[in-house]
C-alpha positions as CSV (number, residue, x, y, z in Angstrom):
1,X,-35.2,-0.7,21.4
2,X,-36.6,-1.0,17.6
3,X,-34.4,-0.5,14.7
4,X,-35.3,3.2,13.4
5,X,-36.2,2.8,9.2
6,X,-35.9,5.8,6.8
7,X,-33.3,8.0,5.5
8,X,-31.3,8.0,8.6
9,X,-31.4,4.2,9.8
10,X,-31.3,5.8,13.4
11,X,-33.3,8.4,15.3
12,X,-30.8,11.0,16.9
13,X,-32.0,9.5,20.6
14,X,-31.2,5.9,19.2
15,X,-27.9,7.7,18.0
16,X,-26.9,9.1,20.9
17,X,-27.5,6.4,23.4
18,X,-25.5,4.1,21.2
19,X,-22.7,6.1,20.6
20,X,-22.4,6.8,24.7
21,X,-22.4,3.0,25.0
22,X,-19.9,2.6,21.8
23,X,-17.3,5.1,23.6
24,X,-18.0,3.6,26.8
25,X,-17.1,0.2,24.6
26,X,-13.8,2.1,23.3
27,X,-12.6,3.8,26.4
28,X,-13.2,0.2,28.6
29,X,-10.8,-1.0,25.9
30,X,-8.3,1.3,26.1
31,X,-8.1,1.4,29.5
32,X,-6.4,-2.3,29.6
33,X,-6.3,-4.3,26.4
34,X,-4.3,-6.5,28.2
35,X,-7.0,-8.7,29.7
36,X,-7.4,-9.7,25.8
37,X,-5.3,-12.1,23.6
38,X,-3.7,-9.6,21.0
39,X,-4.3,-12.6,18.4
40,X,-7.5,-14.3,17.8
41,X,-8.2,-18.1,18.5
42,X,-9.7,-18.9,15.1
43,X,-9.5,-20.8,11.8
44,X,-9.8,-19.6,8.2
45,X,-13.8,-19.2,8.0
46,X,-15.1,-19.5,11.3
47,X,-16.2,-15.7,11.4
48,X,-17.8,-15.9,8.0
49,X,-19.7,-19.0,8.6
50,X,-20.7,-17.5,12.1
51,X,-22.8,-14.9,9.5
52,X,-26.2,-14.8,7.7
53,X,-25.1,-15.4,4.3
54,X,-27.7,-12.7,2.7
55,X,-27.9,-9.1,4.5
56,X,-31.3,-8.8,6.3
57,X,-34.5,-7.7,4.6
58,X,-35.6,-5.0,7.7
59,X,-33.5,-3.4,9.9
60,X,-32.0,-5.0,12.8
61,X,-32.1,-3.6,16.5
62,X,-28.8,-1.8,17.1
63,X,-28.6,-4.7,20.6
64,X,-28.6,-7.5,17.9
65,X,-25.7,-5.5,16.0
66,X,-23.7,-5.1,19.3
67,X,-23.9,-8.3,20.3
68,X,-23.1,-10.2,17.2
69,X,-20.1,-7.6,17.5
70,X,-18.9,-8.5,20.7
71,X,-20.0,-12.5,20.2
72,X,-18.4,-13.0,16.7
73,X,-16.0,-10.2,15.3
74,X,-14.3,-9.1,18.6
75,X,-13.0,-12.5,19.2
76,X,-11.7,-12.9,15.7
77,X,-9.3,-9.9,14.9
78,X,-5.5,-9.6,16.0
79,X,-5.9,-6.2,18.2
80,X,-3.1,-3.8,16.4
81,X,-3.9,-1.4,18.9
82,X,-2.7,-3.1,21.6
83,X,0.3,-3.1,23.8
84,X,1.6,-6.4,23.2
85,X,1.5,-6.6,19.6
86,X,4.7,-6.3,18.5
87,X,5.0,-7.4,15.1
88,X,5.8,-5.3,11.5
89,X,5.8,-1.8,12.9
90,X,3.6,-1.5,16.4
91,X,1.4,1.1,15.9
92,X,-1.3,3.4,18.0
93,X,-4.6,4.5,17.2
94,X,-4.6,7.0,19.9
95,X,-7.8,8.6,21.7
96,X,-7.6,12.4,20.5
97,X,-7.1,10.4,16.9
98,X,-10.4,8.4,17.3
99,X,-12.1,11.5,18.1
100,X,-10.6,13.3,15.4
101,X,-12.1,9.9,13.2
102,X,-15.1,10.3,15.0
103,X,-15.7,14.1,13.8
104,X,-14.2,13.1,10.1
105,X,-17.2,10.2,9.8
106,X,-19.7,12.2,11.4
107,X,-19.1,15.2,8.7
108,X,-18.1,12.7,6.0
109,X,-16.7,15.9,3.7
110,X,-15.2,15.1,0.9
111,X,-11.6,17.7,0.7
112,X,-11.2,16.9,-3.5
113,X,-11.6,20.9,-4.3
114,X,-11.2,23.4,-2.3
115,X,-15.1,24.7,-2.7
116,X,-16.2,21.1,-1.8
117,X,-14.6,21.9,1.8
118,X,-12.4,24.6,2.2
119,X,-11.5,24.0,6.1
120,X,-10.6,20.3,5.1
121,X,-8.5,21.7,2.7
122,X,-6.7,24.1,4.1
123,X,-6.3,22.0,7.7
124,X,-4.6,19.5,5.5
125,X,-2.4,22.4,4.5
126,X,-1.8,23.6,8.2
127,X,-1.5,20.3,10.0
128,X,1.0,18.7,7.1
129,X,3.2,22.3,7.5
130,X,2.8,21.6,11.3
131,X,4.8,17.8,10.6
132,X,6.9,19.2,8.3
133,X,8.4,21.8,10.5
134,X,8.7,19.8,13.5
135,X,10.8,17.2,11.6
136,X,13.0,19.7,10.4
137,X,12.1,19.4,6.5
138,X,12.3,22.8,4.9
139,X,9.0,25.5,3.9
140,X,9.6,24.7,0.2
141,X,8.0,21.1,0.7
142,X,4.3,20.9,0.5
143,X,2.4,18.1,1.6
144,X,-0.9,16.2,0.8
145,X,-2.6,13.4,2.9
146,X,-2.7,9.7,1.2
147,X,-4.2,6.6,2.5
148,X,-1.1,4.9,2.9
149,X,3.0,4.9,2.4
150,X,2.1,2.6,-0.8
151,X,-0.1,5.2,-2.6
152,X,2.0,8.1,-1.5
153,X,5.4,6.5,-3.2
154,X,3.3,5.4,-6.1
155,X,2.8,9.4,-6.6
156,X,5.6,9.9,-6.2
157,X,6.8,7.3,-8.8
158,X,4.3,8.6,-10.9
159,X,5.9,12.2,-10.7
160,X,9.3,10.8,-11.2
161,X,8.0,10.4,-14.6
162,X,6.4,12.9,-15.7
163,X,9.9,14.8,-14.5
164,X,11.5,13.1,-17.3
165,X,9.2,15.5,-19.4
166,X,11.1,15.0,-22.8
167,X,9.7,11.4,-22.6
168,X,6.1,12.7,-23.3
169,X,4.7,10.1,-21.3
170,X,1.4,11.6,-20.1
171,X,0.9,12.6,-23.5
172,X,1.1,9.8,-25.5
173,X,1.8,6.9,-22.6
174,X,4.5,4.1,-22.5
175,X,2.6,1.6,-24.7
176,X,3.6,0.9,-28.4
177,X,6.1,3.3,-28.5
178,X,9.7,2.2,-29.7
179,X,11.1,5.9,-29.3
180,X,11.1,5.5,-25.5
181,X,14.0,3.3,-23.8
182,X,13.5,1.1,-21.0
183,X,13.0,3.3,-17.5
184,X,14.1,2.2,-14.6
185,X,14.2,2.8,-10.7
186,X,16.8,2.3,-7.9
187,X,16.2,1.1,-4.3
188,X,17.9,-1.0,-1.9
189,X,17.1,-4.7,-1.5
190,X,16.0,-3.5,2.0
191,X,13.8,-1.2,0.7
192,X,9.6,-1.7,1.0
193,X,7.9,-3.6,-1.9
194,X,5.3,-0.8,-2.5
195,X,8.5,0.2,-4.6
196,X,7.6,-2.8,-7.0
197,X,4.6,-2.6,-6.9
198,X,4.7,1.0,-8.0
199,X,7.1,-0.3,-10.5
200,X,4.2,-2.5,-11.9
201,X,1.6,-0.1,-11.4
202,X,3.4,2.6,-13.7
203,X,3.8,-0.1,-16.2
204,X,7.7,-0.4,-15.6
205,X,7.7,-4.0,-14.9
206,X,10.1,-6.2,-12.8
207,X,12.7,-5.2,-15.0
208,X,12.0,-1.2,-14.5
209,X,13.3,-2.0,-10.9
210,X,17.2,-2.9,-9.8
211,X,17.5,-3.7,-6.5
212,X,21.0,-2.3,-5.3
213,X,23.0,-4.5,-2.2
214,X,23.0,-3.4,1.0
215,X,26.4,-2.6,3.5
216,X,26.4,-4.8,6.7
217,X,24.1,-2.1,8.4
218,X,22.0,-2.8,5.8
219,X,22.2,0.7,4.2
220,X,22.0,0.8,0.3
221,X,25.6,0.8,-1.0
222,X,26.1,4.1,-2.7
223,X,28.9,3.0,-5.2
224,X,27.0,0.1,-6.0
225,X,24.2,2.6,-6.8
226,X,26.6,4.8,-8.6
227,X,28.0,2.1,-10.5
228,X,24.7,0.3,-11.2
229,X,23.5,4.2,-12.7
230,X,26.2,4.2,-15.0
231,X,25.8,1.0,-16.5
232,X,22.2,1.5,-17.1
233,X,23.4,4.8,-19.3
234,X,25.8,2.9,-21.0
235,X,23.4,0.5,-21.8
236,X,20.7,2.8,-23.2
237,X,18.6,2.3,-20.0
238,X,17.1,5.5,-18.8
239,X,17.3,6.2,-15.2
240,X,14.2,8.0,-13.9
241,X,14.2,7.6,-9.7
242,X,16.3,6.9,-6.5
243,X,14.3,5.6,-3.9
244,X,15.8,6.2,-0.4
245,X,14.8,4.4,3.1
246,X,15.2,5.9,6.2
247,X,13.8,3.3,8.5
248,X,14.2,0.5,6.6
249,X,10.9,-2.5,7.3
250,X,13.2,-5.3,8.0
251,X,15.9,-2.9,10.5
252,X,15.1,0.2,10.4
253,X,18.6,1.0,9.0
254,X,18.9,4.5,7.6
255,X,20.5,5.0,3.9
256,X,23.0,7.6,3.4
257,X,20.6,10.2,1.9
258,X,22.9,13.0,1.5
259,X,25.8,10.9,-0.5
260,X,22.7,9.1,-2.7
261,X,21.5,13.0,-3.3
262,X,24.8,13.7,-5.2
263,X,24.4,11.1,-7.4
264,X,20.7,12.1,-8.4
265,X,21.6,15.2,-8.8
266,X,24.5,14.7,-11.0
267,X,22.3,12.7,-13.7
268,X,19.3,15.1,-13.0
269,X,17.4,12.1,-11.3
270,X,14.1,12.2,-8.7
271,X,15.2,11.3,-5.4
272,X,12.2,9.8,-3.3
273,X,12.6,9.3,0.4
274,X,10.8,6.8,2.3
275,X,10.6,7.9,6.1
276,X,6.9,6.1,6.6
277,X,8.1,4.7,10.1
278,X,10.8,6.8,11.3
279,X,10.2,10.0,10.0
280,X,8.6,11.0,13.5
281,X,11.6,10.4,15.2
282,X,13.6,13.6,13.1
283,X,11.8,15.5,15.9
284,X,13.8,14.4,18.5
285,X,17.5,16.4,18.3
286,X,19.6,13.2,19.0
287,X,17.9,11.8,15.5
288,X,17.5,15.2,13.6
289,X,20.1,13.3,11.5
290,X,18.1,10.6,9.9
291,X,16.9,13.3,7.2
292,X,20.5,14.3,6.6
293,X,20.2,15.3,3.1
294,X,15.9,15.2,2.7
295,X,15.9,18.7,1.8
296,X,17.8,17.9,-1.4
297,X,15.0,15.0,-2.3
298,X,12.1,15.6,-4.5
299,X,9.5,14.0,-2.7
300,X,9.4,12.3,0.4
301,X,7.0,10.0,2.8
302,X,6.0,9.8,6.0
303,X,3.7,7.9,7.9
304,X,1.3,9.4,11.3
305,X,-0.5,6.4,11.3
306,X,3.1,4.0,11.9
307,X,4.7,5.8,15.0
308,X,2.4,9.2,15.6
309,X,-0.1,7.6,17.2
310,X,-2.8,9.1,14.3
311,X,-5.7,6.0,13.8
312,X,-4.7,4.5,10.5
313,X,-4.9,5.3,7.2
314,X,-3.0,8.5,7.4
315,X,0.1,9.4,5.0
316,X,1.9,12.7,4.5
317,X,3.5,12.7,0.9
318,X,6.0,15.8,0.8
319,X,7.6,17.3,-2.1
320,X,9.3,20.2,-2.9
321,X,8.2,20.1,-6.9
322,X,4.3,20.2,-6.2
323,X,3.6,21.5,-10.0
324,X,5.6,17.9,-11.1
325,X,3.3,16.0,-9.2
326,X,0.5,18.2,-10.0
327,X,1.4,17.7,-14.1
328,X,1.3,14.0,-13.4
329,X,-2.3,13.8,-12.4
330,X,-4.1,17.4,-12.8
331,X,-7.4,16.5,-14.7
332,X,-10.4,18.7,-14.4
333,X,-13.6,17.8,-16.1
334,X,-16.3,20.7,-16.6
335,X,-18.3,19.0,-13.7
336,X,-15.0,19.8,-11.5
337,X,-13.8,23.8,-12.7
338,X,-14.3,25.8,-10.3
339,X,-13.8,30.0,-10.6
340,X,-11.9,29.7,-7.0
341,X,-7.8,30.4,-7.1
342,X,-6.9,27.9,-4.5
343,X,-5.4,24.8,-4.4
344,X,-7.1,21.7,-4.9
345,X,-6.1,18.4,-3.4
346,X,-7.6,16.8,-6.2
347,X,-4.9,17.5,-8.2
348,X,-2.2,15.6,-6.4
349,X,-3.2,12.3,-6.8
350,X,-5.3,9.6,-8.4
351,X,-8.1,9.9,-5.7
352,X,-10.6,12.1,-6.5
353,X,-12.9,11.4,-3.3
354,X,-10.8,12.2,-0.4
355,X,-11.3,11.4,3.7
356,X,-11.2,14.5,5.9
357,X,-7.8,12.6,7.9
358,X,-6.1,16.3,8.6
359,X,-8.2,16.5,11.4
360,X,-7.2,13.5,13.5
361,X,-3.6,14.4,12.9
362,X,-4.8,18.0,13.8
363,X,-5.9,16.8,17.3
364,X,-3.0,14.4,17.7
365,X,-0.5,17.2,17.1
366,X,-2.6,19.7,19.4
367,X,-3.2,17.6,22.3
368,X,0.1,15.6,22.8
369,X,2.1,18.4,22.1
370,X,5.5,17.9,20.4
371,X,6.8,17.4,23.3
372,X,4.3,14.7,24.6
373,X,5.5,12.9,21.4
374,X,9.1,13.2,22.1
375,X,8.4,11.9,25.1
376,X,6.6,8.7,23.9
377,X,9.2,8.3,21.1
378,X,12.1,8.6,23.5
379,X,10.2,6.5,25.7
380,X,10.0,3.4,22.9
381,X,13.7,3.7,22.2
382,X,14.8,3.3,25.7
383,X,12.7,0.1,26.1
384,X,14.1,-1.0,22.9
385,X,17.3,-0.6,23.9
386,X,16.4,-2.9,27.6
387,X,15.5,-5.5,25.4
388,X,18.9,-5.6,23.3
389,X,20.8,-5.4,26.2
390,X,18.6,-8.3,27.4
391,X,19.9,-10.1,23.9
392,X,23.5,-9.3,23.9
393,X,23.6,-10.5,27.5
394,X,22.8,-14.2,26.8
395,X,25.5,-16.1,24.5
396,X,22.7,-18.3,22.9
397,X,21.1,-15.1,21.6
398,X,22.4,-13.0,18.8
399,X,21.0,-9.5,17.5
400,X,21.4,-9.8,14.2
401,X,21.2,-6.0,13.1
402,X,21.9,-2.8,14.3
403,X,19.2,-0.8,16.1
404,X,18.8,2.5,15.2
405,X,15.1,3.1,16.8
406,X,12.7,0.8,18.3
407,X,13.0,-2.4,16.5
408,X,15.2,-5.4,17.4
409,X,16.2,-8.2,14.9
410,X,17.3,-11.2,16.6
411,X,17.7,-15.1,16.7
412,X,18.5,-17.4,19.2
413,X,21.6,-19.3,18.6
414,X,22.7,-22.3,20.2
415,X,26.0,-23.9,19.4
416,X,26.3,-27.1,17.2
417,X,23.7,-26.1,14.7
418,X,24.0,-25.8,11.2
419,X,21.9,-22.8,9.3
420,X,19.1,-24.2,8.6
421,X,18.3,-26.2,11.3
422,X,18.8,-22.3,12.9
423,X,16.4,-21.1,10.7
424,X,13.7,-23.5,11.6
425,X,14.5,-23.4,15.3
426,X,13.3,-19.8,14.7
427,X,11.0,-20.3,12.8
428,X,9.4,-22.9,15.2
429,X,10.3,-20.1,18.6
430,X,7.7,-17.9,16.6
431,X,5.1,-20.1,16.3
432,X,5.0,-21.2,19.6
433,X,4.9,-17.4,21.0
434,X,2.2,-16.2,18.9
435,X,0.6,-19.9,19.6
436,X,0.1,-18.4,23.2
437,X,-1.7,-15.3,21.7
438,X,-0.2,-13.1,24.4
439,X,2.2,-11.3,22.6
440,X,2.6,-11.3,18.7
441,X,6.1,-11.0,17.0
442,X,7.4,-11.0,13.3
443,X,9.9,-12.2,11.4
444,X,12.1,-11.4,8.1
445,X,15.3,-12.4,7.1
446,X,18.9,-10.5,6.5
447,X,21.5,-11.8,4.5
448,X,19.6,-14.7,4.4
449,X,19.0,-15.4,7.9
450,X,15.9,-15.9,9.5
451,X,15.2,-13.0,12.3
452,X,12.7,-12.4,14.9
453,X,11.4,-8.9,15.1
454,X,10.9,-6.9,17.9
455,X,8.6,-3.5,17.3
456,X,8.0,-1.3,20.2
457,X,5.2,1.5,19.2
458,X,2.5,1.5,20.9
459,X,1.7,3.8,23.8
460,X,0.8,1.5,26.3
461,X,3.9,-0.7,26.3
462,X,5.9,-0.7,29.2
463,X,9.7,-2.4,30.0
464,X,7.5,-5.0,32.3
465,X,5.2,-5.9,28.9
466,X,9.0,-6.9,27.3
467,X,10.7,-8.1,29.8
468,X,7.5,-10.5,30.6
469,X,8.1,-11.6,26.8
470,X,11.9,-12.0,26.9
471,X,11.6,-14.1,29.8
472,X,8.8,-16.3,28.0
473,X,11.1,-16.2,24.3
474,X,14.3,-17.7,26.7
475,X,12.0,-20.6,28.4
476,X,10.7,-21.2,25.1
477,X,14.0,-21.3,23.3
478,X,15.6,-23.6,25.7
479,X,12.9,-26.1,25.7
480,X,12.6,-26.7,22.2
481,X,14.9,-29.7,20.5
482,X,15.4,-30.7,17.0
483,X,12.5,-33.2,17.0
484,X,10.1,-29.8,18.0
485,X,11.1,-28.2,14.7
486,X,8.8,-28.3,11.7
């Protein structure tokens, strides 16, 4: 069939038969992404040299399109959404989500003030109280939908500074001004670098970030934090945010949030929560804990698209002083006032055109069910827990971190080696499991130790998909000698 020109680029016949064949394309996929590699077999500019260089002068037939799809772009991305892929955090596009994308593309609304689209905005306002209450945070938060965990802690950031109002920033900025002291914001060296980037971003520097030491969970040390606070004072250095991790990237460790509270609220000090991966799991009543002390934080994030199996980019900022972050980017043009008394999600962030995502966490909420996600999250724990028994149980294997959730830090350990040559055994393990393009892992390091990561997220791993891989990762292991390392 002919391309269709004019407005539409595609006669609603053309559209429908290719959209049946395009979900019959996604739903053959989901049905066994196994019987693909989860990595691609390619080098640094084969798919772009596989491409016209100019876009074409007529349109294309939609056949051409497909097939050049399936011949050239298929075969060169890593498949996220795929059961074996196992590195950073594992994560699920799930099939009520890529409806719900489906429906938010089609419409293509843009939810920046209420009268632009007021169901967009206020299904953001139901489905974000829906999350909020099922993880146990209280009705005084009020969330908004970002792109990602990076953007929402940047807001928050952002708000953290305008709550030091006496500062005057938004008024007359940072620059050139010798009346305002260095600022500065606390994290743990575990926690995420979208921290330092916000850092950068607000125009704080490197130096507007001090990076407090972890405890041997890897949990930010709270006297160090205290201590680190009061030096800054005495110093001249104002203090302007906490930044708190629960579900840590490298472990998944949990800071003590409550103890880190006291201390930002005895210097009147925004407390920022990351929960981007494990904030799901506060819906299970075994891990209701992991927001011990939340409700006392000014803002806090959490992530659908990481472990609520909502088709990425979808990010739930929370805070419980909306009118802060509201001061910190609130600006309405005459081409934007509106006579309407309702809230506009415009106001909440630097984004002014904003995706209709409430709805795919809508139908992800509605058709799982919280309990359908409890049961998937419980699920992901118990494998993870198989696999570090798996670990403990050989002697020439170490986990190298607690685990809290569903990711296992590890290295294998044989006796005689110094650290190094450790380190680039590791090293060496990972590349040759990801060489196989079966399954694909991660790595960081704690305490200085290289570590192989484990994620378990997706909804179509099973125990056999891991223990397939830990059988694999031992044969692997065993073979390798110090002339294999690089």
């Amino acid at each position: 069939m002919t391309a269709t020109a004019g407005q539409e680029g595609m006669s609603p016949e053309e559209f429908r038969e290719y959209g049946h064949r395009l979900i019959d394309w996604a739903a053959d996929y989901l049905s066994d992404p196994r019987r693909f590699p989860v990595l691609p077999d390619v080098a640094p500019g084969d798919v772009r040299t596989a491409l016209p260089t100019h876009a074409p002068a007529e349109p294309e037939p939609m056949d051409d399109i497909l097939r050049d799809f399936e011949r050239i772009i298929f075969p060169g991305l890593t498949l996220w959404n795929h059961p074996r892929f196992l590195a950073y955090f594992s994560i699920t596009g799930s099939a009520p989500g890529i409806l719900g994308e489906l429906i938010a593309a089609t419409l293509n609304v843009n939810a920046m003030l209420w009268a632009t689209s007021p169901a967009a905005t206020e299904l953001e306002e139901v489905a974000t109280g829906w999350l909020r209450d099922a993880i146990g945070l209280p009705g005084t938060f009020e969330g908004v939908i970002n792109d990602t965990a990076s953007s929402s802690t940047l807001y928050a950031l952002a708000a953290a500074r305008e709550y030091a109002h006496d500062l005057r920033i938004r008024e007359e900025g940072l620059a050139g001004r010798s009346d305002v002291p260095r600022l500065r914001i606390y994290c743990s060296e575990e926690a995420h670098s979208s921290v330092d980037k916000a850092a950068l971003t607000l125009g704080l520097g490197r130096a507007g970030i001090r990076h407090i030491a972890a405890d041997d969970r890897f949990r930010m040390d709270v006297s160090a934090l205290d201590a680190a606070i009061r030096q800054d004072l005495a110093d001249g250095v104002r203090p302007i945010a906490v930044v708190g991790t629960v579900g840590t990237t490298s472990t998944t460790s949990v800071d003590p949030i409550a103890e880190i509270a006291d201390i930002c609220e005895e210097h009147d000090i925004w407390l920022h929560v990351d929960a981007a991966y494990a904030g799901p799991v506060a819906m299970l009543d075994e891990k209701r804990w992991i927001l011990d002390g939340c409700d006392r934080a000014h803002s806090l994030v959490t992530n659908p698209h990481k472990w609520l199996f909502t088709p990425a980019d979808c990010s739930v900022l929370y805070t419980r002083l909306p009118e802060i972050l509201k001061q910190a980017f609130s600006l309405v043009p005459e081409y934007l006032t509106t006579t309407t008394e309702a809230r506009n999600l415009m106001d909440y962030g630097n984004a002014l055109g904003r995706r209709f995502r409430a709805i795919k966490l809508w139908f992800v909420l509605r058709r799982f069910g919280l309990e359908g996600i409890r049961r998937a999250l419980r699920e992901h724990i118990r494998i993870a827990e198989r696999v570090e028994e798996w670990i403990r149980a050989e002697p020439d294997f170490e986990v190298l971190a607690p685990r809290e959730f569903s990711v296992v830090a590890f290295r294998y350990r044989p006796a005689g080696l110094d650290e190094e040559s450790v380190d680039r055994l590791n090293a060496t393990l990972l590349r040759r499991i990801n060489e196989d393009r079966t399954f694909y892992l991660s790595h960081t390091r704690l305490k200085g130790k290289y570590a192989i990561r484990i994620a378990i997220g997706n909804l179509m791993t099973r125990e056999d998909d891991l223990a397939e891989l830990w059988s694999g990762l031992k044969t692997r292991a065993r073979s390798l000698g110090l002339g294999d390392l690089e």
